[in-house]
C-alpha beads as a LAMMPS data file, in Angstrom:
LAMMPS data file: protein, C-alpha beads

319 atoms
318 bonds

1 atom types
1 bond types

-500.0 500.0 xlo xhi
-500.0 500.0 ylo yhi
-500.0 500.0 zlo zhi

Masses

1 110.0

Atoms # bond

1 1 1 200.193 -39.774 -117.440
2 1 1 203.133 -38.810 -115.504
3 1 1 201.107 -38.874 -112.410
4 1 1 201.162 -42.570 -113.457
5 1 1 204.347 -43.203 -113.606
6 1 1 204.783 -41.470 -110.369
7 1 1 202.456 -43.792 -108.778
8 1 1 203.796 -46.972 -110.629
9 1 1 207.562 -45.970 -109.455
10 1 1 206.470 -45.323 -105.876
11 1 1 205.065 -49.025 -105.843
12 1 1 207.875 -50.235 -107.171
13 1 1 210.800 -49.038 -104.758
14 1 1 209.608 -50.878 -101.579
15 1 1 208.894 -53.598 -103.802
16 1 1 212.660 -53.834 -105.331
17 1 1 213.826 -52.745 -101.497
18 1 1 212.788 -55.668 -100.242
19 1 1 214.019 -58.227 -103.076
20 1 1 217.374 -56.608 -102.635
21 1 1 216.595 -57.211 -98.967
22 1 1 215.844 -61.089 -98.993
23 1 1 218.685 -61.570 -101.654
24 1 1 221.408 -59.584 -99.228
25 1 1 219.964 -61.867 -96.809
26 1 1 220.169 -65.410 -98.410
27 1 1 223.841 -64.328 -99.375
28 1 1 224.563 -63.884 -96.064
29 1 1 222.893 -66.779 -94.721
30 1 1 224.811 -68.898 -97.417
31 1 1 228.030 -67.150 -96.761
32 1 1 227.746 -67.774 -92.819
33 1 1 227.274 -71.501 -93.489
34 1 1 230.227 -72.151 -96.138
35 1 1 232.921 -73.620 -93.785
36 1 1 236.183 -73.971 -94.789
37 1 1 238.368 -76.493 -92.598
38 1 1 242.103 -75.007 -92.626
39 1 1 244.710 -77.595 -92.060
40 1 1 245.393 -79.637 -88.294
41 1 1 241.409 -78.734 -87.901
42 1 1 238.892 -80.986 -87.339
43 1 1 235.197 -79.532 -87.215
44 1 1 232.720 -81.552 -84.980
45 1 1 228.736 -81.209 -86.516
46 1 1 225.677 -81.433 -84.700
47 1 1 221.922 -82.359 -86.626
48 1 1 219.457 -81.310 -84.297
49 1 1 221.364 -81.681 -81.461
50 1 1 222.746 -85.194 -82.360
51 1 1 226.179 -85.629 -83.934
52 1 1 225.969 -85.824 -87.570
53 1 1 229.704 -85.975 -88.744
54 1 1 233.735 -84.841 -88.573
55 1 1 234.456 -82.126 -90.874
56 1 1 238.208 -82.717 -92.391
57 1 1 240.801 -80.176 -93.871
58 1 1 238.488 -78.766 -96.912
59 1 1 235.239 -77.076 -98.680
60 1 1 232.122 -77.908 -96.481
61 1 1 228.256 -76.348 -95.954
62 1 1 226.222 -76.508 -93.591
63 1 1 222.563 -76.218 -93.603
64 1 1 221.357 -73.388 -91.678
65 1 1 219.131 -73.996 -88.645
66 1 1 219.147 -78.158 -88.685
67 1 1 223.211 -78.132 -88.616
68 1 1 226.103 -76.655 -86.247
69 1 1 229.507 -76.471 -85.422
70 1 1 229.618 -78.382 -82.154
71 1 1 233.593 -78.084 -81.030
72 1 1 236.271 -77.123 -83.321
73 1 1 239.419 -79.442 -82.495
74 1 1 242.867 -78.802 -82.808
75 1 1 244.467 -82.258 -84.158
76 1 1 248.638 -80.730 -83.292
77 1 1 249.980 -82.251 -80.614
78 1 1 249.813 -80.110 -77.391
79 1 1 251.526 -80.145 -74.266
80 1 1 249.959 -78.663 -70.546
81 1 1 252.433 -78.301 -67.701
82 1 1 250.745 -79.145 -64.483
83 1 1 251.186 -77.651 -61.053
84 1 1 253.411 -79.485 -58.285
85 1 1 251.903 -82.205 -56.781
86 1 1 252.721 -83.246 -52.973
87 1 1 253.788 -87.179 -53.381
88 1 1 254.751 -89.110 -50.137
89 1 1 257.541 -92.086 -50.773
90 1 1 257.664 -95.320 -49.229
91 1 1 260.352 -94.205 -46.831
92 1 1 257.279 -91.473 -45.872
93 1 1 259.236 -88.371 -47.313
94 1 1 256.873 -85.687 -48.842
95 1 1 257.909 -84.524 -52.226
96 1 1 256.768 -81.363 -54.694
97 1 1 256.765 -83.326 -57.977
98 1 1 255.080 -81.341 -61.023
99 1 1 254.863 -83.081 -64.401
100 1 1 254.840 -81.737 -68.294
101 1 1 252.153 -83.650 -70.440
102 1 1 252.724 -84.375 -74.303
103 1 1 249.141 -85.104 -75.723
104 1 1 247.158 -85.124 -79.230
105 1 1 243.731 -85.504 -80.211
106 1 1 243.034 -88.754 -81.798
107 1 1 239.262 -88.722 -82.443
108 1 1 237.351 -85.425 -82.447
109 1 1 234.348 -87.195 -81.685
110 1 1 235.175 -89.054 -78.439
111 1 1 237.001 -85.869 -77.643
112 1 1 233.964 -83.857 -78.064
113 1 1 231.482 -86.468 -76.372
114 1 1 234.102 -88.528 -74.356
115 1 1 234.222 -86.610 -71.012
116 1 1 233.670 -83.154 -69.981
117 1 1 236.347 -81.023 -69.576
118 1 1 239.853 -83.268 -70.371
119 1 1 242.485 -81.180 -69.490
120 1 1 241.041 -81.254 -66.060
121 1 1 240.712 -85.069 -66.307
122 1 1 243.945 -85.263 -67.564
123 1 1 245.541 -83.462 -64.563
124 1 1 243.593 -85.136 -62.027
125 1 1 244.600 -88.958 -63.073
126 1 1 248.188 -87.612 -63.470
127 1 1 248.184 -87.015 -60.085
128 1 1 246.662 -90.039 -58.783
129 1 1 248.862 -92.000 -60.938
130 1 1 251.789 -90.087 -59.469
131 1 1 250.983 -90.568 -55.818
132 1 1 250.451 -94.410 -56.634
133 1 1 254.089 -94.523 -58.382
134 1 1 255.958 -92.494 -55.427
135 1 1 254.535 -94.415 -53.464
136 1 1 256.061 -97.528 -53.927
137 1 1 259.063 -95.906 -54.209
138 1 1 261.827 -95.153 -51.535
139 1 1 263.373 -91.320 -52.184
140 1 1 266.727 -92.490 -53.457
141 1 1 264.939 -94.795 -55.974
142 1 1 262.542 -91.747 -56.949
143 1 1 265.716 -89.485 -57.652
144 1 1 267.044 -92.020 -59.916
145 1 1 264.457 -93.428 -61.552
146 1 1 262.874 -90.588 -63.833
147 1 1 262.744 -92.618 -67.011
148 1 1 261.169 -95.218 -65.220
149 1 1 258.146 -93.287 -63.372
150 1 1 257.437 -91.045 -66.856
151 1 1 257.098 -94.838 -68.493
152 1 1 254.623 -96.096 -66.214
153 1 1 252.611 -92.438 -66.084
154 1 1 252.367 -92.632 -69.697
155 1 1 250.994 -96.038 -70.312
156 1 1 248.748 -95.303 -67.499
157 1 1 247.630 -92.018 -68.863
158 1 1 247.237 -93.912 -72.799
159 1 1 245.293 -95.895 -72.123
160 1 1 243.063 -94.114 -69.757
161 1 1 242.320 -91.454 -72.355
162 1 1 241.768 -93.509 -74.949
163 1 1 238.045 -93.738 -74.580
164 1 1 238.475 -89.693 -74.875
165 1 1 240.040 -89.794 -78.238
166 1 1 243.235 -88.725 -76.592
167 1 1 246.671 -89.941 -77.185
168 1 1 249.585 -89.484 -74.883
169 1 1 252.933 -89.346 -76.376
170 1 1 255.160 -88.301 -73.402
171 1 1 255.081 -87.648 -69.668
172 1 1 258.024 -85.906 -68.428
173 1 1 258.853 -85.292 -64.294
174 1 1 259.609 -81.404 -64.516
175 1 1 260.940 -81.144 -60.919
176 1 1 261.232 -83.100 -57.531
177 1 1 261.971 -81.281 -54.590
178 1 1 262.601 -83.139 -51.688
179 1 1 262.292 -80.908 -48.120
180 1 1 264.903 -78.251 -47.256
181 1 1 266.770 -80.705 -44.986
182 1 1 267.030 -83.547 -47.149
183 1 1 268.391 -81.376 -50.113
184 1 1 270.625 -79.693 -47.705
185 1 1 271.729 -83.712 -46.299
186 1 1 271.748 -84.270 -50.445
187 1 1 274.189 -81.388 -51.218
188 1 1 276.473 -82.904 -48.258
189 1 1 276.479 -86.017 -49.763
190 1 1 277.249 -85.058 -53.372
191 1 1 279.837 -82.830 -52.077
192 1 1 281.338 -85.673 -50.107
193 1 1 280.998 -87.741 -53.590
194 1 1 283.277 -85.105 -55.503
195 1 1 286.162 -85.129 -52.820
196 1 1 285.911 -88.644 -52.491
197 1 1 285.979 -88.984 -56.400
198 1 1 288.837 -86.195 -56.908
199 1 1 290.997 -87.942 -54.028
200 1 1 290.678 -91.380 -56.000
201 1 1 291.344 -89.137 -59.007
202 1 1 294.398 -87.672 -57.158
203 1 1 295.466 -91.185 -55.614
204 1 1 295.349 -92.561 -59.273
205 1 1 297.339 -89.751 -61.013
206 1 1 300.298 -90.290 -58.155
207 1 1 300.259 -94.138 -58.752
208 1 1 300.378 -93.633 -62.765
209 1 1 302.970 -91.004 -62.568
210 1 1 305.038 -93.341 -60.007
211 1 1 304.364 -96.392 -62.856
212 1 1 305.909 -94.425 -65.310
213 1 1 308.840 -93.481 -63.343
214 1 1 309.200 -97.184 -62.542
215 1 1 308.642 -97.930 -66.593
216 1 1 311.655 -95.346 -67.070
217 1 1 313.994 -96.376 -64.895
218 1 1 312.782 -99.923 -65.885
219 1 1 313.795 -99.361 -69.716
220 1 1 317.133 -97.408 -68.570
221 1 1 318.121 -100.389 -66.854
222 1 1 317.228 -102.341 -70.084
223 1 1 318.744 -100.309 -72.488
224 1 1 322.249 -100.021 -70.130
225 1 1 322.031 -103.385 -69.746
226 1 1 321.825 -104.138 -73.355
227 1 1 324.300 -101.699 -74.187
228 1 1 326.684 -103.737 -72.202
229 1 1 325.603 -107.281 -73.644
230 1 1 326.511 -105.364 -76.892
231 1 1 329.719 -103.935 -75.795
232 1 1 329.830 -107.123 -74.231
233 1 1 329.425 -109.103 -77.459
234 1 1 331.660 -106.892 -79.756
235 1 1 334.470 -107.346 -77.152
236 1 1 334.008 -111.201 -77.398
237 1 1 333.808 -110.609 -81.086
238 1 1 337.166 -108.723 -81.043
239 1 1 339.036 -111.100 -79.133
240 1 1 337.642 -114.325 -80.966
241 1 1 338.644 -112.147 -84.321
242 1 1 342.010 -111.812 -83.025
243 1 1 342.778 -115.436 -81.826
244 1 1 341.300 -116.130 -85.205
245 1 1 343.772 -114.245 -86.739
246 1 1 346.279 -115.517 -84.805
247 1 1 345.664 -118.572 -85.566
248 1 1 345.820 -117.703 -89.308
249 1 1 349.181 -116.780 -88.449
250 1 1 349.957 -119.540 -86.421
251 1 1 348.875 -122.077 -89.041
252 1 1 350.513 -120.013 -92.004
253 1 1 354.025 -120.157 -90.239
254 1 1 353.456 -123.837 -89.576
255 1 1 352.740 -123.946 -93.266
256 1 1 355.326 -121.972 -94.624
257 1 1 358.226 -124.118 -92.120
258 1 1 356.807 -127.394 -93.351
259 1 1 356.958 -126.009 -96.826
260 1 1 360.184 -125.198 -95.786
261 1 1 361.219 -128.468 -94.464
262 1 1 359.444 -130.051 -97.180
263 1 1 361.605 -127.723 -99.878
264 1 1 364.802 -129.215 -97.877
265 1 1 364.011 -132.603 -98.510
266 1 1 362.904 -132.450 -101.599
267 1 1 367.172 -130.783 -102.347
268 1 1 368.346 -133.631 -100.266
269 1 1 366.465 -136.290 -102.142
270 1 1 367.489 -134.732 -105.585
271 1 1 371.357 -134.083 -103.790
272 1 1 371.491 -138.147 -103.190
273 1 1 373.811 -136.966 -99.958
274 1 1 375.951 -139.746 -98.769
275 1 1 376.004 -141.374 -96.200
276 1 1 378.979 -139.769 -94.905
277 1 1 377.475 -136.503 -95.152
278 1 1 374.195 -138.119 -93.168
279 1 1 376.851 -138.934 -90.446
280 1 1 377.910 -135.384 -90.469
281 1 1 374.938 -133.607 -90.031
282 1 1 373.471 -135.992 -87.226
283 1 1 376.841 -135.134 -85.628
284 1 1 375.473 -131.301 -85.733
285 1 1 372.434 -132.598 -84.228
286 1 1 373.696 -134.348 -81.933
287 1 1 375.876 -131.096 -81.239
288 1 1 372.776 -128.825 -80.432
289 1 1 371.280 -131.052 -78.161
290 1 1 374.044 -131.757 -76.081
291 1 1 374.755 -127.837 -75.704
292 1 1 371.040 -128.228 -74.249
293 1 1 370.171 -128.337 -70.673
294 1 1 368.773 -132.261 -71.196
295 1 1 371.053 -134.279 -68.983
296 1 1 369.956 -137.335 -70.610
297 1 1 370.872 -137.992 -74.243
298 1 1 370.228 -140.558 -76.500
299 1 1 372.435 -141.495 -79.355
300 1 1 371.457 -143.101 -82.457
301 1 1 372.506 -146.264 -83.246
302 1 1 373.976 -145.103 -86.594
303 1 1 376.407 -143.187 -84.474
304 1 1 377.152 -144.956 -81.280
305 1 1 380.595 -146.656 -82.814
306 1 1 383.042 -143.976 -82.836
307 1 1 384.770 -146.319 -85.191
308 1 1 382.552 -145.848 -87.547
309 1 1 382.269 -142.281 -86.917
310 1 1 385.638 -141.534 -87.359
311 1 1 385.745 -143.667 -90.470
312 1 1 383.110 -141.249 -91.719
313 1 1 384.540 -138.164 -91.051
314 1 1 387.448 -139.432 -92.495
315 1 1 386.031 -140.484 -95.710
316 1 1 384.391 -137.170 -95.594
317 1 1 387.601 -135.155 -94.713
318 1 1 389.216 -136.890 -98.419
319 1 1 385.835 -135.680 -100.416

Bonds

1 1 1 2
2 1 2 3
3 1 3 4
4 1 4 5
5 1 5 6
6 1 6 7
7 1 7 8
8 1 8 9
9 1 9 10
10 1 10 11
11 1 11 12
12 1 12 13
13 1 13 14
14 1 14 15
15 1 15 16
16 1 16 17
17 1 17 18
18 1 18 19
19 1 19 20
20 1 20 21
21 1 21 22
22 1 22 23
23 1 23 24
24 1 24 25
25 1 25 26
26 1 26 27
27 1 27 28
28 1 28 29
29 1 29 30
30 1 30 31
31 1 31 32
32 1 32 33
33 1 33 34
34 1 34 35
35 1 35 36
36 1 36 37
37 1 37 38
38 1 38 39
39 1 39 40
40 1 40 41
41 1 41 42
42 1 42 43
43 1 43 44
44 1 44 45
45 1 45 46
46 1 46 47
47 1 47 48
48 1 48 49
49 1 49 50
50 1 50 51
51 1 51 52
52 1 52 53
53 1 53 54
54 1 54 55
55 1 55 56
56 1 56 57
57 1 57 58
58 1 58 59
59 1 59 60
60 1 60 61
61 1 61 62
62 1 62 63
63 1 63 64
64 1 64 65
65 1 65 66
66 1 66 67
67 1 67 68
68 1 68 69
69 1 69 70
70 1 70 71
71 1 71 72
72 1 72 73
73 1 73 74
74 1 74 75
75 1 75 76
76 1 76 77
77 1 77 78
78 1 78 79
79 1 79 80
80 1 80 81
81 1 81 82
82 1 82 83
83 1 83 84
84 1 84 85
85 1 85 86
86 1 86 87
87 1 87 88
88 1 88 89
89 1 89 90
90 1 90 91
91 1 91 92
92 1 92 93
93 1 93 94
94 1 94 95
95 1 95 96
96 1 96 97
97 1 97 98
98 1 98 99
99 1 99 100
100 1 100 101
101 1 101 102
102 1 102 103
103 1 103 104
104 1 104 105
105 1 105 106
106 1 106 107
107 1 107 108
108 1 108 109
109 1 109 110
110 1 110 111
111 1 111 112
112 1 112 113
113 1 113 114
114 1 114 115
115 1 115 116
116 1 116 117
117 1 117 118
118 1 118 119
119 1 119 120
120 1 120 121
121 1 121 122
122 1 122 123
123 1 123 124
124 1 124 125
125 1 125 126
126 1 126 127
127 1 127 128
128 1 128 129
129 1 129 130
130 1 130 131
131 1 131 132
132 1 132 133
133 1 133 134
134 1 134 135
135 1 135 136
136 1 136 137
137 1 137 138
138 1 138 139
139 1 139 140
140 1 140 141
141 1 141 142
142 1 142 143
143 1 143 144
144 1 144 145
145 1 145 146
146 1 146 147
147 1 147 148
148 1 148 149
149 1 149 150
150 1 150 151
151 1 151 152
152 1 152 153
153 1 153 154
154 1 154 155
155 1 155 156
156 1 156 157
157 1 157 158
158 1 158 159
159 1 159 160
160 1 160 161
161 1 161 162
162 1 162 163
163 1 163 164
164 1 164 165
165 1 165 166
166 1 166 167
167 1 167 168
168 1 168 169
169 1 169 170
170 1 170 171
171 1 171 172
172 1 172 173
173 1 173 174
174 1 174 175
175 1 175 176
176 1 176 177
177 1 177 178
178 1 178 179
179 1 179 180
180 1 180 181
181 1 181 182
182 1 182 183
183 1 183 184
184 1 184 185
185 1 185 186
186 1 186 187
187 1 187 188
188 1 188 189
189 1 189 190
190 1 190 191
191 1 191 192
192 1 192 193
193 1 193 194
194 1 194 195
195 1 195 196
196 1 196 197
197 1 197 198
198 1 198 199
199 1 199 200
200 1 200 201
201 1 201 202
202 1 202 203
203 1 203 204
204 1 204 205
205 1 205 206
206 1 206 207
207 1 207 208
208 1 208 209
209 1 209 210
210 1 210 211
211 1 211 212
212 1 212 213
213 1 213 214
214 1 214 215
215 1 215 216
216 1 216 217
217 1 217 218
218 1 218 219
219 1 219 220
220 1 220 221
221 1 221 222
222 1 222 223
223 1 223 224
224 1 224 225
225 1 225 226
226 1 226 227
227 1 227 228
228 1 228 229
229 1 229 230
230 1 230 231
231 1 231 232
232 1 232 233
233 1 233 234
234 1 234 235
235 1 235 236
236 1 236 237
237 1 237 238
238 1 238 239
239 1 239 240
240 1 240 241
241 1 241 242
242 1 242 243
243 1 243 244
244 1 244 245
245 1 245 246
246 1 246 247
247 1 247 248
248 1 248 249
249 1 249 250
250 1 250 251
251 1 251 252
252 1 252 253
253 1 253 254
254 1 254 255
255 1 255 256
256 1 256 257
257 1 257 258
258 1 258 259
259 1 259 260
260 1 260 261
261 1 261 262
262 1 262 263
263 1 263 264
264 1 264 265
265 1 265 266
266 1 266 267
267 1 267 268
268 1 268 269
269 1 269 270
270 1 270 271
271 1 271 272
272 1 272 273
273 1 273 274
274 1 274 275
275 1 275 276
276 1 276 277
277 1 277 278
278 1 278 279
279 1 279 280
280 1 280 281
281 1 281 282
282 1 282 283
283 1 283 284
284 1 284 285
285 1 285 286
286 1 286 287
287 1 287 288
288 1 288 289
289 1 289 290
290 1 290 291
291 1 291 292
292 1 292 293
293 1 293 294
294 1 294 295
295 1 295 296
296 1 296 297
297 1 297 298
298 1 298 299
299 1 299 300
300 1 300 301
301 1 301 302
302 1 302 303
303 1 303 304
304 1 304 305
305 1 305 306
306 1 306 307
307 1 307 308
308 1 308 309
309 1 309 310
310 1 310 311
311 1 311 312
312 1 312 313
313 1 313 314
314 1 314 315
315 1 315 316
316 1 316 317
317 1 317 318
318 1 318 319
């Protein structure tokens, strides 16, 4: 009996051996063929040799044997800095020009199947295209037109690598170097620029400073000036304030004889004077003017008899 069981377990073992074998095995086999996709990934699958389909961000399996991964493809955008590239102008100066390429995969598949080795590609009709540019290109326009040449590189490039699921976002020109003498001839020039530039700066700063002096003395001058229109002006206004016044005072004293004169009259009229007293005061009058310096005198006809004068003051004498 127990040599039975020895026999039965000995059958057994290699028997469970090998089912732990084949299921160690078919975990493994299912384990290598569970894919997972991480993120800006793309996974490019092959049936028999054929492509079969685009694996996305995610949970995939593949069947073992019939399926593989052909290309795994980065979908970030990448950038490759090429080497300098001798360029020739149309003024037949030779130039080291290297370029910086901004780039992203598009389609995995054309990518994958599109052309062999891109980068390569890529760096090849960069340079072409370059050369073509320069080319029509004299050096000072080269130097100065940067924005211009990465423009026409990068619609070039597009649409050339479209058919390779590429996209190109950017080209930038890096570096142009121009032979030792030219940038030598270049630096001469610049440096000429500056002093030219700082003596215009200089020449400018002298003929402001000199305008403001001019704007100075210009407003002294308009200010003294005005200060003696004012001075000018209150003088005027004295004088015209004083005539005024004297006038005032003129017109008052007028006033106050004529009230005067007036006030006389007026006692006269109410007096009723006669006539001999009349007689006697143009004989008063008469008196004052002749003690004048007129040699001419004219005598009223009320008093030219001297009869009748003396009858007066005789008449007046009795009163």
């Amino acid at each position: 009996m127990f040599l039975s069981l020895l026999a039965i377990t000995a059958n057994v073992t290699p028997l469970l051996i090998v089912v732990v074998v084949l299921v160690l095995l078919i975990l493994g086999i299912v384990a290598a063929n569970i894919k997972i996709v991480p993120q800006s990934k793309a996974y490019v699958i092959e049936k028999l040799g054929a492509y079969s389909a685009t694996w996305q961000t995610g949970l995939h399996v593949k069947i073992p044997v019939f399926e593989r991964v052909a290309k795994i493809v980065s979908l970030k955008e990448q950038v490759v800095d090429f080497k300098p590239q001798p360029v020739i102008t149309k003024d037949n100066v030779t130039m080291q020009i290297d370029t910086v390429v901004f780039y992203q995969i598009t389609d995995p598949k054309l990518y994958t199947y599109g052309v062999e080795h891109p980068l390569s590609a890529i760096e090849n009709l960069t340079a072409t295209t370059l050369r073509n540019i320069i080319g029509e290109l004299e050096l000072d326009h080269t130097l100065t037109s940067r924005d211009t040449i990465n423009a026409k590189i990068r619609g070039i490039l597009d649409e050339a690598t479209d058919p390779w699921g590429i996209k190109v976002n950017r080209v930038e020109l890096k570096n142009i170097l121009p032979p030792r003498e030219i940038q030598d001839a270049m630096e001469k020039q610049m440096k000429a620029e500056r002093e030219r530039r700082e003596a215009i700066l200089r020449a400018e700063g002298d003929k402001e400073s000199k305008i403001l002096v001019a704007q100075g003395q210009k407003e002294a001058k308009i200010l003294a000036a005005q200060a003696d229109k004012e001075a000018a002006i209150l003088q005027a206004d004295a004088v015209r304030e004083q005539k005024i016044r004297e006038a005032d005072g003129e017109a008052q004293a007028i006033l106050a004889i004529q009230r005067a004169e007036a006030e006389s009259i007026r006692l006269i009229n109410e007096a009723n004077p006669s006539q001999a007293v009349i007689a006697l005061r143009s004989l008063e009058s008469l008196e004052k003017v002749a003690d004048g310096n007129a040699t001419k005198l004219i005598i009223p006809s009320e008093i030219q008899s001297v009869a009748g004068l003396a009858a007066s003051v005789k008449e007046l004498v009795k009163e």
